[in-house]
C-alpha positions as CSV (number, residue, x, y, z in Angstrom):
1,X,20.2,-26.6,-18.9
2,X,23.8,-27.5,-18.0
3,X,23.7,-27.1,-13.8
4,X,24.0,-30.1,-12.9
5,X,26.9,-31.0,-15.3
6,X,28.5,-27.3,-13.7
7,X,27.9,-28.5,-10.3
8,X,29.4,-32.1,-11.1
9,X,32.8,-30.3,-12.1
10,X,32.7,-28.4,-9.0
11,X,32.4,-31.3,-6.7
12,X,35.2,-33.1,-8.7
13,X,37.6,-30.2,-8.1
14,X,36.7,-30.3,-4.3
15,X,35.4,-26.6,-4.7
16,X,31.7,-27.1,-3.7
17,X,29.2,-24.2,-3.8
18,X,29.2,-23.0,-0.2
19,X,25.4,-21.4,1.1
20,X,24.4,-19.3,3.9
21,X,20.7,-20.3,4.6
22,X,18.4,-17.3,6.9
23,X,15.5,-18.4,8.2
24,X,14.8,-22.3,8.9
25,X,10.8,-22.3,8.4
26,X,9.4,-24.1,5.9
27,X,10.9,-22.5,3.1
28,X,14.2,-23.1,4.5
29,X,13.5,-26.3,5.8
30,X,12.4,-27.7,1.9
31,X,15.6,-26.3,0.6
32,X,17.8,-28.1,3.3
33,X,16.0,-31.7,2.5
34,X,17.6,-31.3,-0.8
35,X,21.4,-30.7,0.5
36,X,22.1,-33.9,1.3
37,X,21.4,-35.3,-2.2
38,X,23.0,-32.7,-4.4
39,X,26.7,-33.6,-4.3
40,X,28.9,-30.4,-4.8
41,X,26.3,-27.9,-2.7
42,X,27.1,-27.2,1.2
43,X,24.9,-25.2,3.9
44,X,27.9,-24.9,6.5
45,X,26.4,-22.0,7.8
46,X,22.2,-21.6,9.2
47,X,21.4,-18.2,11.1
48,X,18.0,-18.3,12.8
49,X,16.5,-16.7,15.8
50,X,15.8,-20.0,17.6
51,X,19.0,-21.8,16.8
52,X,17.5,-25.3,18.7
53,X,14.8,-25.4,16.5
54,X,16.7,-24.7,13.3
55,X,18.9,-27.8,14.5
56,X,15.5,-29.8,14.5
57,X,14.7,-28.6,11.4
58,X,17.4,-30.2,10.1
59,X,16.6,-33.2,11.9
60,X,13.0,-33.1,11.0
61,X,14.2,-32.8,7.0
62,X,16.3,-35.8,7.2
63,X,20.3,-34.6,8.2
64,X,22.6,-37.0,9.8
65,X,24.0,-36.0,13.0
66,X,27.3,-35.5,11.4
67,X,26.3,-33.2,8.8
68,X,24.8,-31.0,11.4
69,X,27.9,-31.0,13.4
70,X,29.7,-29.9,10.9
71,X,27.1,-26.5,10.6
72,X,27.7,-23.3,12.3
73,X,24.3,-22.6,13.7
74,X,23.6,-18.6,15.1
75,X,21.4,-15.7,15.6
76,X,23.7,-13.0,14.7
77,X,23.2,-12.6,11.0
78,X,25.2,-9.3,10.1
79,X,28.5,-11.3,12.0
80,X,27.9,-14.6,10.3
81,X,27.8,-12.9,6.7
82,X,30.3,-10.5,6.8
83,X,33.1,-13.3,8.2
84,X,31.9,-16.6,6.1
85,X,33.3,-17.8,3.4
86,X,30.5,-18.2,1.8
87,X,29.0,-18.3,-2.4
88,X,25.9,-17.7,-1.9
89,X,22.7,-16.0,0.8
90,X,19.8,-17.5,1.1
91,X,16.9,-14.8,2.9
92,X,13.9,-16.4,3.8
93,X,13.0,-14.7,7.1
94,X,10.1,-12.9,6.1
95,X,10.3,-9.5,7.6
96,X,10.8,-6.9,4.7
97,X,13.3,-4.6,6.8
98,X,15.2,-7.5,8.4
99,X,15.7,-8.9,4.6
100,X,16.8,-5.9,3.1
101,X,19.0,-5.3,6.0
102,X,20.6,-8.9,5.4
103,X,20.4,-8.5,1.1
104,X,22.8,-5.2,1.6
105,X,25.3,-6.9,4.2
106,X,25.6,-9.9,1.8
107,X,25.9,-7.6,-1.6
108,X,28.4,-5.6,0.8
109,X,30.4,-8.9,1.4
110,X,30.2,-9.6,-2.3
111,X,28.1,-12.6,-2.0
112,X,25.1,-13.5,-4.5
113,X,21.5,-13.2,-2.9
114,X,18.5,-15.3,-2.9
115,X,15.8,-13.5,-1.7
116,X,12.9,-15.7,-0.8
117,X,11.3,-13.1,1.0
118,X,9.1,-11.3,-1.6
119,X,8.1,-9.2,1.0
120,X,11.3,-7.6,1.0
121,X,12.1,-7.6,-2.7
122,X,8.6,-6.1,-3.8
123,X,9.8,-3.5,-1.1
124,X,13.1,-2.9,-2.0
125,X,14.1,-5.2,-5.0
126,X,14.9,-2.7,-7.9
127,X,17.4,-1.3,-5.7
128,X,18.9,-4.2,-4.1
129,X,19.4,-5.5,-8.1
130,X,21.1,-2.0,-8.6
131,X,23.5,-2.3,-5.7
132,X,24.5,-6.1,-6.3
133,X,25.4,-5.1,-9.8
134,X,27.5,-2.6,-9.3
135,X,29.1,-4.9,-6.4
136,X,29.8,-7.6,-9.5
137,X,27.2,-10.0,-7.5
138,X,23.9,-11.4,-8.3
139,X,20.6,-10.6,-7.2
140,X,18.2,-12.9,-7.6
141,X,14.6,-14.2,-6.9
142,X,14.0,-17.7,-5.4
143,X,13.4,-20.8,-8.3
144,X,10.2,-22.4,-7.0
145,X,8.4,-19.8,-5.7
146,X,5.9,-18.2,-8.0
147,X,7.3,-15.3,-9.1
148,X,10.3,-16.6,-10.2
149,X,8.9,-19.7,-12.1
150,X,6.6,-16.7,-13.8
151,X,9.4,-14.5,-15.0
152,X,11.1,-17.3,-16.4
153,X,7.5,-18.1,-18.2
154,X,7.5,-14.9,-19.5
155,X,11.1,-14.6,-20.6
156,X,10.3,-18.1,-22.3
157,X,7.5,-16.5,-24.5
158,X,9.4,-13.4,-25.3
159,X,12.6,-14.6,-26.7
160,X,10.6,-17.0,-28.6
161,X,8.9,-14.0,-30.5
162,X,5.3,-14.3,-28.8
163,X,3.5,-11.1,-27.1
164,X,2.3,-11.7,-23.7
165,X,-1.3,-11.6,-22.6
166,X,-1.0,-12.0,-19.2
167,X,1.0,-13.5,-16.7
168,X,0.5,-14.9,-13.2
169,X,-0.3,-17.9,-11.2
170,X,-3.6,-19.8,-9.4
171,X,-5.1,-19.6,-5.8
172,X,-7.9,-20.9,-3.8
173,X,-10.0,-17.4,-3.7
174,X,-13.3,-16.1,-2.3
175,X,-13.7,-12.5,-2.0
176,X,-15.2,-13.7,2.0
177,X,-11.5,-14.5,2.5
178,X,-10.4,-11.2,3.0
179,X,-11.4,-11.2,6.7
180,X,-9.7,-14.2,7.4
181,X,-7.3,-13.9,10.6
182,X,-4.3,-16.3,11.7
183,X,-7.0,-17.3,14.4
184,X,-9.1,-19.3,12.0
185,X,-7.1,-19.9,9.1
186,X,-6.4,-23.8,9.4
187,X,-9.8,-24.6,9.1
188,X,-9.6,-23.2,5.2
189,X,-6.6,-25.9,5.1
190,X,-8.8,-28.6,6.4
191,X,-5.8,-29.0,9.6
192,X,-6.2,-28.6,13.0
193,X,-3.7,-26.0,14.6
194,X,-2.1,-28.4,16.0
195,X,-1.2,-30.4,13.0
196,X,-0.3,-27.1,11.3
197,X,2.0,-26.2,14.1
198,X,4.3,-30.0,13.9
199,X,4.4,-29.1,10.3
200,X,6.6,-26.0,11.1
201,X,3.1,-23.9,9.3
202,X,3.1,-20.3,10.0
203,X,-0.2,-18.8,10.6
204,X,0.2,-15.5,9.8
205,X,1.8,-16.6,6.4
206,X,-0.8,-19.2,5.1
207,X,-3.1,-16.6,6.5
208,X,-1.6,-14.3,3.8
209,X,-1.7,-17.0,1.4
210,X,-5.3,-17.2,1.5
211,X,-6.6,-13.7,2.1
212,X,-5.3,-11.9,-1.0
213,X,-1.9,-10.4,1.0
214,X,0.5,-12.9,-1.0
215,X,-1.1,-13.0,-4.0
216,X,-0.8,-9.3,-4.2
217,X,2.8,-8.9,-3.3
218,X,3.4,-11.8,-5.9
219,X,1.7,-9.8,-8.6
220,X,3.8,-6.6,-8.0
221,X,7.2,-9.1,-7.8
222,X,6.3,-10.5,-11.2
223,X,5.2,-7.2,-12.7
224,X,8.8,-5.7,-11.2
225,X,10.7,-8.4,-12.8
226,X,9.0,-8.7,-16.4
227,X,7.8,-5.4,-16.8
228,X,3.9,-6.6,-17.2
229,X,1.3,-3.5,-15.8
230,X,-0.6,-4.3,-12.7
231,X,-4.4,-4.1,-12.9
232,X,-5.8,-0.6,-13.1
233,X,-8.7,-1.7,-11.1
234,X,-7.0,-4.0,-8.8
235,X,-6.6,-8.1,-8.9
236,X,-9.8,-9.9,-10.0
237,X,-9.2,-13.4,-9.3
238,X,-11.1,-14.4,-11.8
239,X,-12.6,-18.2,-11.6
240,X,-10.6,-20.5,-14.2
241,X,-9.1,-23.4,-15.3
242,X,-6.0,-24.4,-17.7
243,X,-8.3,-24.8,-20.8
244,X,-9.5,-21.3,-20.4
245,X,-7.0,-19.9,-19.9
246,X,-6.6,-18.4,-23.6
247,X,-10.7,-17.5,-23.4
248,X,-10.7,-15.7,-20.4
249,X,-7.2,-13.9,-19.8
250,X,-7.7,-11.9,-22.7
251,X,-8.5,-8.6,-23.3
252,X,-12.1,-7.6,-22.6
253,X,-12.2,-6.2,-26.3
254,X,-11.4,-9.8,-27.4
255,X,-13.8,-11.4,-24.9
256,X,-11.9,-12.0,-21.9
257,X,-11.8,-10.0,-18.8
258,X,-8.3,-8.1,-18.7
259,X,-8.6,-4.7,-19.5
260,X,-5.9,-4.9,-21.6
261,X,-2.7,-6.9,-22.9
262,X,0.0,-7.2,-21.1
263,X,-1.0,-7.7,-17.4
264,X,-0.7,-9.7,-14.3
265,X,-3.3,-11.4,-12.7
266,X,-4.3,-14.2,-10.3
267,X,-7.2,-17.1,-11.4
268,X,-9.1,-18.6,-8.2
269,X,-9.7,-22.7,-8.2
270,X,-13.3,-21.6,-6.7
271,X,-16.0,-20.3,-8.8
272,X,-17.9,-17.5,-6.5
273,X,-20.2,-19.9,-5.3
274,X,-17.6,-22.0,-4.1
275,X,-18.0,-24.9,-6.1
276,X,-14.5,-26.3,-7.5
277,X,-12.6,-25.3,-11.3
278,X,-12.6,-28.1,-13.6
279,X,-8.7,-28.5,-13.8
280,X,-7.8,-25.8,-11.2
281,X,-4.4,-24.3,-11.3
282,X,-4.2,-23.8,-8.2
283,X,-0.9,-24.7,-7.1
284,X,0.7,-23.4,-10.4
285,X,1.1,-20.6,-12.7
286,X,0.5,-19.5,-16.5
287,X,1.1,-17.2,-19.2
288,X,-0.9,-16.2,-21.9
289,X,1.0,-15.1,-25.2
290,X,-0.5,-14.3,-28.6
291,X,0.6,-15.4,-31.8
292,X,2.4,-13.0,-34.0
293,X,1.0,-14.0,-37.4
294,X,-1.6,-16.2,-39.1
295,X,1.4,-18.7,-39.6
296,X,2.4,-19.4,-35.8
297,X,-1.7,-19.1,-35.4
298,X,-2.0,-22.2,-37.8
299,X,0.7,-23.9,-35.7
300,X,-0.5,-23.7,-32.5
301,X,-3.9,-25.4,-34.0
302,X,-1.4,-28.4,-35.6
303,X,0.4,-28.8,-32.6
304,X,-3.1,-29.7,-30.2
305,X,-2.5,-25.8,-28.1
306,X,-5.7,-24.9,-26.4
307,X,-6.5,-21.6,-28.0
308,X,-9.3,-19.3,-28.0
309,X,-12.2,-19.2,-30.5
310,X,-9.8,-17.0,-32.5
311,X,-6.9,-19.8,-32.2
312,X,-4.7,-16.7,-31.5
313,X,-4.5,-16.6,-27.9
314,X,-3.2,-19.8,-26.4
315,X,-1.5,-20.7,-22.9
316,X,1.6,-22.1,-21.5
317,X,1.2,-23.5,-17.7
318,X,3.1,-25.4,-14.7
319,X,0.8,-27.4,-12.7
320,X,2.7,-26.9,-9.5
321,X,5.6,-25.1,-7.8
322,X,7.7,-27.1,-5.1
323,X,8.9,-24.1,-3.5
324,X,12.0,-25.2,-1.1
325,X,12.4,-28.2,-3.1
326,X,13.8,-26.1,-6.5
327,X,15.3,-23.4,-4.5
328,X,18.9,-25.3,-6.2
329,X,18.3,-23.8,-9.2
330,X,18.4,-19.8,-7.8
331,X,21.4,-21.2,-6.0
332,X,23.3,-22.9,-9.0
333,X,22.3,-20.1,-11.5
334,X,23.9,-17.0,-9.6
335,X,27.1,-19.3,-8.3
336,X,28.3,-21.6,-11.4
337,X,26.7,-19.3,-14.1
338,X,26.7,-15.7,-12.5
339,X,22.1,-15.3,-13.6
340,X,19.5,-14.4,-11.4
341,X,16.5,-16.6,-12.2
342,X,14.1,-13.4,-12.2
343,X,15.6,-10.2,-11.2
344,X,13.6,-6.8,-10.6
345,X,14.0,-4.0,-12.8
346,X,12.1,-1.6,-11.6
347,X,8.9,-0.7,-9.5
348,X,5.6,-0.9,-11.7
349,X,4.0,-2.5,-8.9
350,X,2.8,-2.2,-4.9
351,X,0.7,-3.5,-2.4
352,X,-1.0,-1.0,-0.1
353,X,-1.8,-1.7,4.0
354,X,-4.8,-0.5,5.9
355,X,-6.7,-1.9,8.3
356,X,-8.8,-5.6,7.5
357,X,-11.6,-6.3,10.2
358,X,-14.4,-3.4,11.5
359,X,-13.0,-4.4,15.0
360,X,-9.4,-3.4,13.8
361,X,-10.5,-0.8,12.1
362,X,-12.7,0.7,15.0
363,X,-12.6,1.1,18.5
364,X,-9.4,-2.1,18.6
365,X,-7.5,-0.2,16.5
366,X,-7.9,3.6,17.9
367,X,-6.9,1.4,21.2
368,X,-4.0,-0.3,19.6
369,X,-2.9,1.9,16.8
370,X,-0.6,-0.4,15.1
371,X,-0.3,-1.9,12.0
372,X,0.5,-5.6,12.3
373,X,2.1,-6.4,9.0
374,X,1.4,-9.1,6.1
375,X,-1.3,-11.8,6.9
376,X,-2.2,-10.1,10.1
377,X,-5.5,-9.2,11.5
378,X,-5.3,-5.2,9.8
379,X,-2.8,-5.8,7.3
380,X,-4.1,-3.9,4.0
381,X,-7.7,-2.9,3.3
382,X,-8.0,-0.9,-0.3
383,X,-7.0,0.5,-3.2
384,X,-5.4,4.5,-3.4
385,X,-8.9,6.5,-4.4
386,X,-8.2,10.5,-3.5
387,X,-9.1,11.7,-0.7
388,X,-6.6,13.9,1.7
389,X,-2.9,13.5,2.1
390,X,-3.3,12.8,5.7
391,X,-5.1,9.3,4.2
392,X,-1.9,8.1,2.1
393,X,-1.1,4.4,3.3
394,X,1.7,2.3,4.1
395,X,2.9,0.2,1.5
396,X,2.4,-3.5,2.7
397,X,6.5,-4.2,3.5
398,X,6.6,-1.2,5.5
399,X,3.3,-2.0,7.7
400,X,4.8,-4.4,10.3
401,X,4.2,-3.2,13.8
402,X,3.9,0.1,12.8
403,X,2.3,2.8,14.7
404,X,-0.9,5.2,13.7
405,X,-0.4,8.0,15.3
406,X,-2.8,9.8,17.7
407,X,-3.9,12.7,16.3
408,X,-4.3,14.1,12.9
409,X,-2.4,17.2,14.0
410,X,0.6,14.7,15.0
411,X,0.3,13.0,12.2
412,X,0.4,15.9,9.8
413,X,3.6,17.2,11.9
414,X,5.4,13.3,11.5
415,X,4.2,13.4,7.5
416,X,5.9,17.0,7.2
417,X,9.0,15.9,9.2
418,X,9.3,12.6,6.7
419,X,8.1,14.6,3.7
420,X,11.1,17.0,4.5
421,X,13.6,14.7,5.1
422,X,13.3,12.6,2.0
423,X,13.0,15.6,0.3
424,X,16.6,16.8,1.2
425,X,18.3,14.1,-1.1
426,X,15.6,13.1,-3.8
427,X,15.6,11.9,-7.3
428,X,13.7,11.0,-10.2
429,X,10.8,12.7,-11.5
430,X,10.4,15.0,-8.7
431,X,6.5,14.9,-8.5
432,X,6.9,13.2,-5.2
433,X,3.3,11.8,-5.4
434,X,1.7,9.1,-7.8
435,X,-1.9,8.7,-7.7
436,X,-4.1,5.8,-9.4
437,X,-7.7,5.3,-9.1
438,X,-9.0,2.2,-7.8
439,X,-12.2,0.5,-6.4
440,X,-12.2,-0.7,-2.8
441,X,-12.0,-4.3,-2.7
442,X,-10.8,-4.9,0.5
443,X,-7.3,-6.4,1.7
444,X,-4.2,-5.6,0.5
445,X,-4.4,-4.0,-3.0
446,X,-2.0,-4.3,-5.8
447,X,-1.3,-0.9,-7.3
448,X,0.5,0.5,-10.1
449,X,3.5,1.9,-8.4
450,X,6.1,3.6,-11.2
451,X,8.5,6.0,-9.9
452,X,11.9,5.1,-10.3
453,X,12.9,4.2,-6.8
454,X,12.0,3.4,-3.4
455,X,8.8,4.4,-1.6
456,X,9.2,6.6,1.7
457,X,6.9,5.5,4.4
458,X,3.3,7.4,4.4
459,X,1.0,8.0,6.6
460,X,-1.8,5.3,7.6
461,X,-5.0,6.8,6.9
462,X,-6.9,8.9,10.1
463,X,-10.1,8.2,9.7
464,X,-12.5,4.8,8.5
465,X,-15.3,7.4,6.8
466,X,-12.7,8.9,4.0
467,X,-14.2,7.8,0.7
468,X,-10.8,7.0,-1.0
469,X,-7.1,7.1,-0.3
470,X,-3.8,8.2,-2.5
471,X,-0.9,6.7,-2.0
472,X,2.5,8.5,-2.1
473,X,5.4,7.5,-3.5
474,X,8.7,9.6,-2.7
475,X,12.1,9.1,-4.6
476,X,14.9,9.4,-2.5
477,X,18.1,8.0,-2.8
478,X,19.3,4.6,-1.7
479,X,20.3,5.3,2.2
480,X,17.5,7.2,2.7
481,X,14.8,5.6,1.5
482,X,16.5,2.2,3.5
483,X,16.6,4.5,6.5
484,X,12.7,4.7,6.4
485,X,12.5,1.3,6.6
């Protein structure tokens, strides 16, 4: 609670906090509206693809023409990193090997990281905590996104002595959303591609947002970060508001529909039948703790809590999350007081990738045979289930214009030749495989992912009519399992 009075003495000593920023879409694009009204914190430095449109970004968010003058603006991230003089990296391109890529040349510069892009730390985010640690930098999940505003929730509830229930955040969620493609996405926005597109709005992304993708690879960030289990069965997006919270995200023993304590989970603003949540949290997120004893039971009661019929269960919420627009606090934390504001600990979590549509996974796919990566049209499909080791998927991260390959035989070959190699310099518990059983429910499927290091890539699975899949999970070391990506 003392940034800003850290960030006043910083600016009075002329030694202002000095940010890289990667990636001017909207995330980026929130974060730089807030530059110019936070004395003491400077962007000098903006790498994007499209350099013109990162200029008009900056425009667009309200930046005098001097202040962009005084920016370095370029596509050549590695170069711009390595050379600038610079406190802090801010990632938020999107692409999970493009991220990690930039994460280890900013760690290699000793620089602190930001990573907005979940995609990449749920990928790669144990490790990449690991590796800035032992470089004396800071690794750290981006303030105003949802999985860092959960993990700070949770860390709340736990140094204050409570047990948490459950953890997560709120969506607008049909199970009929799973088919949604960037084609038709807008109109679940109630925007007009066309106004979605002057907006700087991403279709692939929101597409992601609304079909389960995100909500997924949120789950398995938060789970990484706090240590909370993922769903046995897979996310259930279960219909609730912020009074309910302590009656429904409970165990099922107590009355609630968690399986157990000490989950992640997403609530939908939509009851199945569409019809709206009284008192939604849909642009927010929760956690559910328990009260230790009959005392702190009693208090919550005193205090006007909204508990279960119990009055043992009760819930702590934010409303909202201003993404971009808190991204200072990430920022602040790891420059002036050398804390991540959620950090990944280990991989308890995934998301698998298979293929969405029956025309993707039919005869457009056998003609295609690519994966097309988060919030595409055959970006994840189901849960790991059995079935043969020719079937194991992709995780999500690793699914971005990937290849199927053509023929089982070939695939078996390529699966060997990867199963060799990672094998050559491997570590942890040596199993090699880790298998879960799960229902099919469609999309990309949070799954309980626990070996100790990164994930190799597997094989997408050959054939639409095996009952299940199982997912494997190699352990190599750190270059090799980066040089899978």
């Amino acid at each position: 609670m003392n940034l800003h009075h850290l960030l006043q003495a910083r600016h009075a000593a002329g030694k202002p906090v000095r940010v890289a920023l990667i990636g001017a879409g909207k995330f980026g694009s929130m974060f730089l509206s807030q530059v110019p009204h936070t004395p003491g914190l400077e962007v000098p430095l903006i790498i994007d693809l499209d350099r013109d449109r990162a200029r008009e970004a900056c425009r667009t968010v309200g930046w005098d023409q001097a202040r962009i003058e005084r920016t370095v603006f370029t596509d050549d991230g590695a170069r711009a990193i390595a050379g600038g003089v610079m406190d802090v990296v801010v990632e938020a391109t999107g692409n999970p090997a493009v991220g990690i890529r930039h994460a280890r040349a900013a760690i290699a510069a000793g620089k602190h990281v930001v990573m907005v892009n979940v995609e990449a730390d749920v990928l790669a985010g144990p490790l990449l905590a690991e590796e800035a640690r032992k470089a004396g930098v800071v690794y750290s999940l981006a303030y105003g996104d949802q999985p860092a505003l959960t993990a700070e929730m949770v860390d709340w509830a736990r140094a204050t002595g409570f047990r948490v229930v459950a953890a997560g955040k709120g969506t607008k969620y049909l199970p009929a959303y799973h088919d949604v493609t960037p084609e038709g996405v807008w109109g679940h926005y109630g925007l007009t591609a066309g106004e979605a597109q002057s907006a700087g709005m991403n279709p692939q992304m929101f597409n992601s947002f609304l079909d389960g993708t995100k909500s997924a690879i949120e789950m398995a960030a938060i789970a990484n970060a706090t240590g909370l289990d993922v769903p046995t069965d897979g996310l259930l997006f279960p219909p609730c508001g912020v009074d309910d919270l302590p009656h429904v995200m409970r165990p099922r023993d107590k009355g609630g529909v968690l399986e157990k304590s000490g989950v992640v989970e997403v609530v939908s603003s939509l009851e199945r039948d569409g019809r709206p949540v009284f008192r939604d949290l849909r642009w927010g997120v929760y956690v559910v703790l328990e009260a230790p004893n009959d005392y702190a039971a009693d208090c919550f009661k005193q205090y006007g809590l909204k508990t279960d019929a119990s009055g043992r269960y009760a819930a702590m919420y934010k409303p909202y999350h201003l993404i971009g627009l808190e991204l200072n606090i990430s920022v602040l934390s790891a420059a002036l007081r050398n804390e991540p504001t959620g950090q990944p600990h280990g991989f308890r979590g995934d998301v698998a990738a298979g293929s969405k549509t029956r025309s993707a996974r039919g005869r457009n796919a056998r003609r295609r045979r690519r994966l097309h990566g988060v919030g595409q049209i055959d970006a994840g499909r189901r849960q790991p289930e059995g079935g043969r080791a020719a079937d194991w998927p992709r995780p999500s991260g690793q699914a971005e214009e990937q290849r199927r390959p053509r023929r089982r035989g070939a695939l078996e070959r390529r699966r060997g030749r990867r199963q060799q190699r990672h094998h050559q310099d491997a570590q942890g518990d040596g199993s090699g495989v880790f298998r879960a059983k799960h229902k099919p429910s469609g999309l990309s499927v949070l799954i309980d992912s626990r070996a100790s290091c990164i994930r190799a890539a597997a094989a997408f699975p050959g054939s639409r009519r095996q009952s299940g899949w199982r997912y494997v999970r190699y352990v190599p070391t750190l270059g090799v399992g980066y040089a899978g990506i």
